[in-house]
C-alpha positions as CSV (number, residue, x, y, z in Angstrom):
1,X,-59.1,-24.8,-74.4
2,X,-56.8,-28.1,-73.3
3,X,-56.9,-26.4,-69.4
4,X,-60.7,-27.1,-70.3
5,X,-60.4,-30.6,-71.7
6,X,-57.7,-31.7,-69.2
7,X,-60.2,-30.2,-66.2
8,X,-63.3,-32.3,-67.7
9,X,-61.1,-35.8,-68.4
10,X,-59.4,-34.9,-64.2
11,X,-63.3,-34.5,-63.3
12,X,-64.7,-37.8,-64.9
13,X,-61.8,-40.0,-63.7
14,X,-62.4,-38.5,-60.1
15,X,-66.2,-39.5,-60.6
16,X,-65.2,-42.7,-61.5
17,X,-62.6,-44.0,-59.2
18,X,-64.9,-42.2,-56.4
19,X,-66.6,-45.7,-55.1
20,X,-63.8,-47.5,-55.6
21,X,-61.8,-44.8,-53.7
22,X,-64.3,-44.7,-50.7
23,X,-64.4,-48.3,-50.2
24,X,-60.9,-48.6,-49.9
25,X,-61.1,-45.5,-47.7
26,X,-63.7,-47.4,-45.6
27,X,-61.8,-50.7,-45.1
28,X,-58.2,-49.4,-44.4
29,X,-59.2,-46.1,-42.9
30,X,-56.8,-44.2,-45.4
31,X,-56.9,-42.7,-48.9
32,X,-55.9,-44.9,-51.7
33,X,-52.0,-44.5,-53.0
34,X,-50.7,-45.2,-56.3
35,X,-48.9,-48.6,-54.7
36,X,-52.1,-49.1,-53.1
37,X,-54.1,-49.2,-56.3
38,X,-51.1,-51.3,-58.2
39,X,-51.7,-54.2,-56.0
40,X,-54.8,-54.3,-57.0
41,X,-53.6,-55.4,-60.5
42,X,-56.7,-54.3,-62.4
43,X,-55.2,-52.6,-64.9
44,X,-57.8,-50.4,-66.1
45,X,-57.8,-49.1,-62.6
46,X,-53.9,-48.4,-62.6
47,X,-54.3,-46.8,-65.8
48,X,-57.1,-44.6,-64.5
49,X,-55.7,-43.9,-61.3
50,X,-52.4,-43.1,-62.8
51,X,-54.0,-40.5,-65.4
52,X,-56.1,-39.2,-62.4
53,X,-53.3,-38.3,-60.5
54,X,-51.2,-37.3,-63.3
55,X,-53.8,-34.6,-64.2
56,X,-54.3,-33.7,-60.6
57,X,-51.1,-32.8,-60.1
58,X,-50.6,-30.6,-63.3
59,X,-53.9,-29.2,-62.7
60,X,-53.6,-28.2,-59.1
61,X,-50.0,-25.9,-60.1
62,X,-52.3,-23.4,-61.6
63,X,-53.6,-21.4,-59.4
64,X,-54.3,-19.0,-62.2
65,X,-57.5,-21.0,-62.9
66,X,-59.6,-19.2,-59.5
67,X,-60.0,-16.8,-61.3
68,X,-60.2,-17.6,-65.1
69,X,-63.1,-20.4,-64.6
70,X,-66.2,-20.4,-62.5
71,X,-64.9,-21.8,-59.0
72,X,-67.6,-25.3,-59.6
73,X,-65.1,-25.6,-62.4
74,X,-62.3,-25.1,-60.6
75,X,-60.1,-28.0,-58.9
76,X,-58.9,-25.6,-56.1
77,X,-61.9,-25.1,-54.8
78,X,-63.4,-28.7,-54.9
79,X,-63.5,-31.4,-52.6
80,X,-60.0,-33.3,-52.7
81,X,-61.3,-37.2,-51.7
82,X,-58.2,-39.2,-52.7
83,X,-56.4,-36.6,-53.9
């Protein structure tokens, strides 16, 4: 059940730093990094991004989830903007 959780939290933070992502991705022509978001200094975006990628990266070493989840559900086989 926390794979679960942790998937659904990893899926609503990507959904909401995804316009914020794409516009920086627009006007510098590269995906946001960590550093780039800290100059930002809007802290709730930090935090977010910061969780985001946290849960990104812990998600993404289990492979194991292809085949224990429908693949909508599963990371892997989603589209990796920002990631």
């Amino acid at each position: 059940m926390q794979f679960t959780n942790e998937l659904a939290r990893y899926k609503r933070l990507r959904a909401d730093l995804e316009e914020w992502s794409n516009a920086f991705s627009e006007k510098y022509q590269k995906r946001p990094t960590l550093k780039d978001v800290e100059r930002t200094g809007i802290d709730f975006l930090v935090e977010n991004f910061k969780e985001y990628v946290e849960l990104r990266d812990k998600l993404m070493v289990r492979p194991y989830c292809m085949s224990q989840i429908p693949a909508s559900l599963c990371p892997h086989s989603t589209d990796t903007s920002f990631s």
